[in-house]
C-alpha positions as CSV (number, residue, x, y, z in Angstrom):
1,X,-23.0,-2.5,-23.6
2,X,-20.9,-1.7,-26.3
3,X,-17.5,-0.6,-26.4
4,X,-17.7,2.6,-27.3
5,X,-20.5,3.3,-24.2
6,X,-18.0,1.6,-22.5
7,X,-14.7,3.4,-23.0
8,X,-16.8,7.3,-23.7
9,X,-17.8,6.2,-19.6
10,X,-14.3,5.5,-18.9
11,X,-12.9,8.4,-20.2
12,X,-15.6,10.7,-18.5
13,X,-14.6,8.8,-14.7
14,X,-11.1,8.9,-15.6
15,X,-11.7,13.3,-16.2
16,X,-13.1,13.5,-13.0
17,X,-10.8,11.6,-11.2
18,X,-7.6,13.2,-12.8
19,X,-9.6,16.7,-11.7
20,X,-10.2,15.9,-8.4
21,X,-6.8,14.6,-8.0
22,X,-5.0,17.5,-9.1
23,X,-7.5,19.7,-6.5
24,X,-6.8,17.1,-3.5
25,X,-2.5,16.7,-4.9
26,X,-2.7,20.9,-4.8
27,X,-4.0,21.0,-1.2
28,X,-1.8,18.3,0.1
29,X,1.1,19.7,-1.5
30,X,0.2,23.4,0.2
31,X,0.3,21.3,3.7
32,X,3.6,19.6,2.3
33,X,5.2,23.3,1.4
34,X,3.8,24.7,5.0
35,X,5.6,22.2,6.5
36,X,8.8,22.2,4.6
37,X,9.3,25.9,5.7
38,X,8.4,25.5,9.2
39,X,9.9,22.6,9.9
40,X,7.1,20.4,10.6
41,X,7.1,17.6,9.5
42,X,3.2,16.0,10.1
43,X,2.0,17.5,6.9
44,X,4.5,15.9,5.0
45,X,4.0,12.7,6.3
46,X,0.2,13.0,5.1
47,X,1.5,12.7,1.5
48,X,3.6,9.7,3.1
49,X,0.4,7.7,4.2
50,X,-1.2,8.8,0.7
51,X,1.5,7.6,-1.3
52,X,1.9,4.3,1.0
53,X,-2.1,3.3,1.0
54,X,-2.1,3.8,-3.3
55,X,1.2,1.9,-3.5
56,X,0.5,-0.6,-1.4
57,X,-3.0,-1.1,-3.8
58,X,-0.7,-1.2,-6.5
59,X,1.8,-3.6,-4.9
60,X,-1.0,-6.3,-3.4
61,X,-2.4,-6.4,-7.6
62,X,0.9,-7.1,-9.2
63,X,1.6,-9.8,-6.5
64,X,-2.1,-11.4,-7.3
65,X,-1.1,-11.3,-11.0
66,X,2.2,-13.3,-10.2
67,X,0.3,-15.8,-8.0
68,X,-2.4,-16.2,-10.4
69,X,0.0,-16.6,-13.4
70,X,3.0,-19.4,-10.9
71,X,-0.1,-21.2,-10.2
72,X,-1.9,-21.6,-13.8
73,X,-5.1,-20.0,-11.8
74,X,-7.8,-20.3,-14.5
75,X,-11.2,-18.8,-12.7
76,X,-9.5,-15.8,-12.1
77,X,-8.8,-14.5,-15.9
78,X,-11.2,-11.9,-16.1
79,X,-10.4,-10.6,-13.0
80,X,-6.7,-10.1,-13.9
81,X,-7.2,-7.7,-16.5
82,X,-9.1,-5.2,-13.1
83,X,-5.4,-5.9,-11.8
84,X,-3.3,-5.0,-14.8
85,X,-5.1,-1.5,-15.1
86,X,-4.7,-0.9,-11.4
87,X,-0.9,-1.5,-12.0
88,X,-0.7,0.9,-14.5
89,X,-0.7,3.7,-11.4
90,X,2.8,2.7,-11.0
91,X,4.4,5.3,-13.1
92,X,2.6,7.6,-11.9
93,X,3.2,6.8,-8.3
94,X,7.2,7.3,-9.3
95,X,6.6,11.3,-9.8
96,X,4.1,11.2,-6.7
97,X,6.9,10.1,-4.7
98,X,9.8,12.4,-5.9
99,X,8.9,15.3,-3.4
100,X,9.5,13.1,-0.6
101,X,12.8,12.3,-2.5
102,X,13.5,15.5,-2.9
103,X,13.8,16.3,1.2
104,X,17.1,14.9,1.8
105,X,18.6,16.6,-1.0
106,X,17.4,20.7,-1.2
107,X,15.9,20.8,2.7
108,X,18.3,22.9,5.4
109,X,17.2,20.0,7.2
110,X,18.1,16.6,5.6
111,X,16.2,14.7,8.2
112,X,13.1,16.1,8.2
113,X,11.1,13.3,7.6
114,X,13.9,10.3,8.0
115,X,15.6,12.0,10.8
116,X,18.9,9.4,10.6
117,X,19.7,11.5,7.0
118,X,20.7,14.3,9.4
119,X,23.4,13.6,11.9
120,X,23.0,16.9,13.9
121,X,19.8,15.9,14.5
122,X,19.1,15.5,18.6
123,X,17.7,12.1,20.0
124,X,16.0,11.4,22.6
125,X,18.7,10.7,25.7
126,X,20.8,9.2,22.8
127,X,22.7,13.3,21.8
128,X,22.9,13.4,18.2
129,X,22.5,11.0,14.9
130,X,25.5,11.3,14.2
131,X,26.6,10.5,17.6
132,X,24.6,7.1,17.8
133,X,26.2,3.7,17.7
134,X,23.4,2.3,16.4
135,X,23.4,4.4,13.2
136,X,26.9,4.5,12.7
137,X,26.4,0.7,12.8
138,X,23.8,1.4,10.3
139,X,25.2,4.2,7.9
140,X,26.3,1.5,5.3
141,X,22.3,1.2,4.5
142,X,21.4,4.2,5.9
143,X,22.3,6.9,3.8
144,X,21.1,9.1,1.4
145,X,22.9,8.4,-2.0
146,X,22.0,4.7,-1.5
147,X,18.4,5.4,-0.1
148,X,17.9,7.5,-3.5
149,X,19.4,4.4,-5.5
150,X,16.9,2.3,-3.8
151,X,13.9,4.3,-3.9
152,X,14.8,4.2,-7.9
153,X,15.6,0.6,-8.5
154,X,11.8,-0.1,-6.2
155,X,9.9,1.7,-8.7
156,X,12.0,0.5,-11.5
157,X,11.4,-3.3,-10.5
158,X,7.7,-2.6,-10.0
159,X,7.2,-0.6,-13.9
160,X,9.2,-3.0,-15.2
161,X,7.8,-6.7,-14.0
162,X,4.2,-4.7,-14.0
163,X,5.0,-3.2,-17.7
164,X,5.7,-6.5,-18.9
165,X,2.7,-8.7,-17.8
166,X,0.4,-5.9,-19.1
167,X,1.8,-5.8,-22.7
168,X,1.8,-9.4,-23.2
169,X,-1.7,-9.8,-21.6
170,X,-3.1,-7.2,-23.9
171,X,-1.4,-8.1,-27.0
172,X,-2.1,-11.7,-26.7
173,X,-6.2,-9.6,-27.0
174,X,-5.1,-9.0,-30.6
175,X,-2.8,-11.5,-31.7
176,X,-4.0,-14.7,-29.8
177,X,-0.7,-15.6,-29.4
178,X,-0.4,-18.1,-27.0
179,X,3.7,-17.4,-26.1
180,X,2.3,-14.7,-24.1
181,X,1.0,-16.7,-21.8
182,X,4.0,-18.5,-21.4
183,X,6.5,-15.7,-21.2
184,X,4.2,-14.3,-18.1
185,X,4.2,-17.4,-16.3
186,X,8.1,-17.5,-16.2
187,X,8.4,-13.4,-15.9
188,X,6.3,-14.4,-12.8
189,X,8.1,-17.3,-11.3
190,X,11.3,-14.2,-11.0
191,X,9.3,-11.6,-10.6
192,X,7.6,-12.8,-7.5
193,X,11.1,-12.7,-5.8
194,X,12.1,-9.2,-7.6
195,X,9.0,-7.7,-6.1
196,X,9.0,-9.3,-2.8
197,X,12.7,-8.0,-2.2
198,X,11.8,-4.2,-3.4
199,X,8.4,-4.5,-1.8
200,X,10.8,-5.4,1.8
201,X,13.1,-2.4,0.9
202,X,10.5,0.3,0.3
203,X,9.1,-1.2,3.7
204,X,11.8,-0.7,5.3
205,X,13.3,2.5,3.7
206,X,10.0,4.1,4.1
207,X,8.0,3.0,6.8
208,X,10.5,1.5,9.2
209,X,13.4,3.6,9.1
210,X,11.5,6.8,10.5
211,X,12.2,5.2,14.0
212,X,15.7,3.7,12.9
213,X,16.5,2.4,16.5
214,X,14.0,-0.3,16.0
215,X,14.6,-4.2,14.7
216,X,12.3,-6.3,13.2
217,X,12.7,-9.1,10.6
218,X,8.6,-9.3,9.8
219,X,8.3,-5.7,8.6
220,X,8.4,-6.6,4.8
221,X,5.5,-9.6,5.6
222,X,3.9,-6.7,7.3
223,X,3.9,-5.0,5.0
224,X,2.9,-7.8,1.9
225,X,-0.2,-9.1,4.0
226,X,-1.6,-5.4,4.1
227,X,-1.0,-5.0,0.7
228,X,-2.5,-8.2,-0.1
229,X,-5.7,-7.4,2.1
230,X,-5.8,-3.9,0.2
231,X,-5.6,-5.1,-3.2
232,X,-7.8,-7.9,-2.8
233,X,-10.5,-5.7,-1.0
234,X,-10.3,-3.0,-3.3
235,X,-10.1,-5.6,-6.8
236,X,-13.8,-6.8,-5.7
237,X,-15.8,-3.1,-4.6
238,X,-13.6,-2.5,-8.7
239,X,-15.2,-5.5,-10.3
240,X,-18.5,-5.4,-8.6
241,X,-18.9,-1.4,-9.8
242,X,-17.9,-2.8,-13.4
243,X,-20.3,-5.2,-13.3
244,X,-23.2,-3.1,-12.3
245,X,-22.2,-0.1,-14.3
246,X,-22.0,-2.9,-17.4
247,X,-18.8,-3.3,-17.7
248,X,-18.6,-6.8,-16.5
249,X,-22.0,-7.3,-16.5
250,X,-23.3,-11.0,-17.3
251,X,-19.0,-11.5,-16.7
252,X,-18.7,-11.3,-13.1
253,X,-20.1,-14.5,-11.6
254,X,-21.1,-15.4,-7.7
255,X,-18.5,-17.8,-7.5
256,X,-15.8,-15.0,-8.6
257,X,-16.5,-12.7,-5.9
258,X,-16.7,-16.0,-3.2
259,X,-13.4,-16.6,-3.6
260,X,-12.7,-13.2,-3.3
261,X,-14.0,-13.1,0.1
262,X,-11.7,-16.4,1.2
263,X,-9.0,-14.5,0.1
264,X,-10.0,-11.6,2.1
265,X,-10.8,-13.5,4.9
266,X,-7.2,-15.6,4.3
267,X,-5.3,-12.6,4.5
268,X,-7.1,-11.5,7.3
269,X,-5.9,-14.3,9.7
270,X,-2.3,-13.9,7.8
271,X,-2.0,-9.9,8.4
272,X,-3.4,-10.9,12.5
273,X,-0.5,-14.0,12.0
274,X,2.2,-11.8,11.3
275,X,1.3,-9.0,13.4
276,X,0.6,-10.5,16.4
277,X,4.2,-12.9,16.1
278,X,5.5,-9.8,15.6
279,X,4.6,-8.1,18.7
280,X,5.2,-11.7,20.8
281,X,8.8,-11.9,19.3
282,X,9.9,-8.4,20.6
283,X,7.3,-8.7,23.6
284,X,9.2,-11.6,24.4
285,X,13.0,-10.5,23.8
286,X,12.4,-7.3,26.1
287,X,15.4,-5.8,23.6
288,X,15.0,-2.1,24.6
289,X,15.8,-1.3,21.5
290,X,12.6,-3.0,20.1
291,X,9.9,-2.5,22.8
292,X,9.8,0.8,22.6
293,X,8.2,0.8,18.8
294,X,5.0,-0.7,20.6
295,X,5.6,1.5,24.2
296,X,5.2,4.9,22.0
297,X,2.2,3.1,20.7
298,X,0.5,2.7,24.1
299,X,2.1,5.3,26.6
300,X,3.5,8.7,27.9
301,X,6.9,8.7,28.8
302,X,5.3,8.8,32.5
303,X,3.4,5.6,31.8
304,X,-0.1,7.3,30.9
305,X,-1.8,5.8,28.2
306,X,-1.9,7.9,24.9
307,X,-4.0,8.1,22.0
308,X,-2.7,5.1,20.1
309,X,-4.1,2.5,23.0
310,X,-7.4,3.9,21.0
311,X,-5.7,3.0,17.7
312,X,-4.2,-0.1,18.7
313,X,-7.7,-1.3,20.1
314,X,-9.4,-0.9,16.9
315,X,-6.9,-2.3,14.6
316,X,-7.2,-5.5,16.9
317,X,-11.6,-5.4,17.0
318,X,-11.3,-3.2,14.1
319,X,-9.7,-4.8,11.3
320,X,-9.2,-8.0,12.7
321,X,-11.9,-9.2,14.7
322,X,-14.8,-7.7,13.0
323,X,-14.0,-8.7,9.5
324,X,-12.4,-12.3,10.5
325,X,-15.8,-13.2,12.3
326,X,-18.1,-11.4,9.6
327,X,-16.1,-13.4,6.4
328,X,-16.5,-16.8,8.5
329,X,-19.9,-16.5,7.3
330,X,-20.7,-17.9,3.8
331,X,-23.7,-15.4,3.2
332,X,-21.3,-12.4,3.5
333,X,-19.5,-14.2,0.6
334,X,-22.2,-14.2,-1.4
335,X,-24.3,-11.7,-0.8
336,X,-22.9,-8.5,-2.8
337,X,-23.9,-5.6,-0.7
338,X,-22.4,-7.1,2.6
339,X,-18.8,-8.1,1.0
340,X,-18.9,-4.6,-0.2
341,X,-19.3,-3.0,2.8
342,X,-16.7,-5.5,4.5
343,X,-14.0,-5.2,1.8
344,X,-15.0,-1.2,2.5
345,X,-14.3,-2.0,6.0
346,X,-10.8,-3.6,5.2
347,X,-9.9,-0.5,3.5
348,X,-11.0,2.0,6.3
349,X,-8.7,0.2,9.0
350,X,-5.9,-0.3,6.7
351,X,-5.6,3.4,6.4
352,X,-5.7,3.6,10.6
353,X,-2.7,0.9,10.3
354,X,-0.7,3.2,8.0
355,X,-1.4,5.5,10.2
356,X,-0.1,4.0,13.3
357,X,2.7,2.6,11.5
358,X,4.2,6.0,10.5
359,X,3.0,8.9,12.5
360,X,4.0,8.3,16.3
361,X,7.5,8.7,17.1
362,X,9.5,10.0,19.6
363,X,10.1,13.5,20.1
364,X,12.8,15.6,22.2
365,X,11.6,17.0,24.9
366,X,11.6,21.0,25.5
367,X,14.1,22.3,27.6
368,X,16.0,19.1,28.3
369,X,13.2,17.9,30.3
370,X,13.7,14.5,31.3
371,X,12.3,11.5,28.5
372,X,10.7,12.2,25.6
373,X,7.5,13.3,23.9
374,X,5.5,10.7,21.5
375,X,3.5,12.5,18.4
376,X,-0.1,11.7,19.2
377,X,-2.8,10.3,16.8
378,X,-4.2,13.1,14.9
379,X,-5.9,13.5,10.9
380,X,-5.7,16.9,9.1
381,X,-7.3,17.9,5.9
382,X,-3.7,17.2,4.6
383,X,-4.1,13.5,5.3
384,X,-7.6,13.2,3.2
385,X,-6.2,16.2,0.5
386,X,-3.7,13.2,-0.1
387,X,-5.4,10.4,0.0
388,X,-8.3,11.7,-2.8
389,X,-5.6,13.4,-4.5
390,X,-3.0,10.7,-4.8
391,X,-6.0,8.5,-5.2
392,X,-7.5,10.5,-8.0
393,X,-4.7,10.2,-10.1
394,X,-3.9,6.5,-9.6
395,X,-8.0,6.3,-10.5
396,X,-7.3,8.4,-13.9
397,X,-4.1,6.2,-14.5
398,X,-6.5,2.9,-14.4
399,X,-8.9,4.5,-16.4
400,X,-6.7,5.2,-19.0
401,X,-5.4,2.2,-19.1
402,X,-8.7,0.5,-20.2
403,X,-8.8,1.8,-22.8
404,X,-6.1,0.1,-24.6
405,X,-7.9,-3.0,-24.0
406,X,-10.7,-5.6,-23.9
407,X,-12.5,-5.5,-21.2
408,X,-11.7,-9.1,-20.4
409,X,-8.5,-10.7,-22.0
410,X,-10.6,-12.3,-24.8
411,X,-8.8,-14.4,-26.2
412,X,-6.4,-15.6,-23.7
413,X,-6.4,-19.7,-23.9
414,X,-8.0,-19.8,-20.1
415,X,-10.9,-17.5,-20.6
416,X,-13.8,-19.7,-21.7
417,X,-13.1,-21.6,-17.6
418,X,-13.0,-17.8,-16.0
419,X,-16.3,-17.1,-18.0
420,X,-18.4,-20.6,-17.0
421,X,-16.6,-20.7,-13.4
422,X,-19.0,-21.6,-10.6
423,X,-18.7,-23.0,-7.3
């Protein structure tokens, strides 16, 4: 196919996808305005899991780029360049995420969403923010000129490391230039501790802190394993539509989309790792102020089992059990339409773990009834409006970014071992 099919196809995706996420971003951000005058903050927590499942895409492909490039990984070469398109969705991600920014700052309510930005807010049996030990002990991180700082320099660290590898990997394409290569490989060797820190601080500042009472010092590998999972899911259903559509065709070997699926199934034993050590660590401690993350994810105040048993069940058969014992097998490896479906799979349940990592929380109970309320398991339109939307313009962004280059990195020194790579 040549590669002016090729890029009049791209640019014909890329229109639909920037039109269908303007539609989906316009009905999430209707839900986001209902809630921001009633108070409510579900629907704005929609945009939230949107933003978090795209980012966390994004995230998982600039760390595979860094791996690939520390490690002087040859076979995957072709499969980079899918990775440096996705990360050009980074940008655009920024300006996704400035209404959520923009709550602390012109909202009557500060804490609408993180409720430790407003100290009148009530607690639980603990009287106000402002009130609470805990985050007074906190308020040196905790607050909202130095949140806005952070939330800046994440996104900075991430345009800029991701910028970088993209325009010496497509100008080396054009000038052969081997120094490229080079300057990559030690922008990577940094760059994989620059990005791990900010990926642990957006975490943290994001995910984390909406339940600011609770410890843990595994969130930010949490958080990398799902990413990695993510990207590495969605980087093979990518390069297996490019290769049927022609894009890759003839490109995209067997043995390429194998060792996809050990790195699916290698993060998929690593996400369990750190999840279960998680849960044993604060299981074991019995640190009230760290069991009760997990007690709102199981039970009532009155003991009763809530909705998120349900969701904690199927993240353990769900997206570990099924896909670890499904990827033991070689033929789902190899065969296309089952990895597919199981990378599909991966992406489904990662969505459910957002999910149950940032809506329940603990509520106030109506008048001052004893204990608490916990916001039960729910999806809106919102949720989906965001996740197309958000989704639709990180699609447009990749898109667009192909092209203003080769569909493989021709003439990167490596290339000729990516193209003849077999098992």
């Amino acid at each position: 196919m040549s590669s002016d099919t090729t890029n009049s196809k791209g640019s014909n995706v890329g229109l639909i996808a920037l039109v269908v996420g303007i539609v989906g971003i316009v009905i999430a951000l209707f839900g986001f305005k209902q809630g921001w005058d009633d108070g409510d903050v579900r629907p704005i927590m929609s945009w939230l899991i949107g933003i978090g499942f795209w980012l966390s895409i994004a995230i998982g492909m600039l760390f595979l780029t860094q791996i690939w490039y520390v490690f002087h990984a040859r076979w995957p070469t072709i499969i980079r360049r899918q990775c440096e398109h996705g990360m050009a969705a980074f940008p655009y991600l920024l300006v996704l995420f400035l209404p959520l920014l923009a709550i602390p700052f012109f909202h009557e309510n500060p804490g609408l969403l993180w409720k430790w930005m407003d100290g009148h807010n009530a607690l639980p049996g603990h009287g106000t923010v402002g009130e609470d030990p805990l985050y007074q002990w906190k308020s040196p991180f905790l607050n909202i000129p130095f949140f806005a700082v952070r939330a800046v320099g994440i996104f900075g660290v991430f345009i800029l490391v991701s910028g970088l590898l993209r325009r010496w990997s497509f100008n080396t394409d054009t000038t052969g230039d081997v120094n490229n290569l080079h300057n990559a490989r030690r922008l990577s060797s940094l760059g994989l501790f620059l990005t791990s820190i900010a990926m642990t601080l957006g975490a943290i500042d994001w995910f984390k802190s909406l339940e600011y009472h609770w410890f843990s010092t595994m969130y930010g590998v949490w958080f990398f394993a799902a990413s990695m999972r993510a990207a590495i899911s969605t980087l093979l259903i990518l390069c297996v539509i490019l290769a049927w559509k022609g894009y890759l065709k003839g490109i995209l070997k067997q043995a390429h989309r194998y060792d996809l699926g050990c790195l699916m199934l290698t993060f998929t034993i690593f996400w369990t790792y750190i999840s279960f050590s998680q849960y044993f660590l604060i299981y074991s401690a019995n640190i009230p102020e760290e069991t009760f993350w997990y007690n709102i994810r199981e039970m009532n105040y009155d003991g009763t089992r809530n909705s998120w048993w349900w969701v904690s069940m199927g993240l353990i058969f769900g997206h570990f059990l099924t896909p670890f014992l499904l990827l033991l097998w070689y033929k789902t490896k190899v065969v296309v339409w089952r990895t597919v479906i199981v990378a599909s799979w991966i992406l489904a349940f990662h969505v459910l773990d957002l999910y149950w990592n940032i809506v329940p929380g603990k509520l106030v109970a109506p008048d001052h009834a004893p204990g608490y309320l916990v916001r039960q398991f729910s999806i809106s339109p919102y949720d989906i409006a965001a996740l197309i939307g958000i989704g639709g313009i990180c699609i447009f962004a990749m898109c667009r970014s192909m092209k203003k280059a080769e569909p493989i990195p021709v003439r990167d020194p490596n290339i000729l071992t990516s193209l003849n790579y077999s098992e």
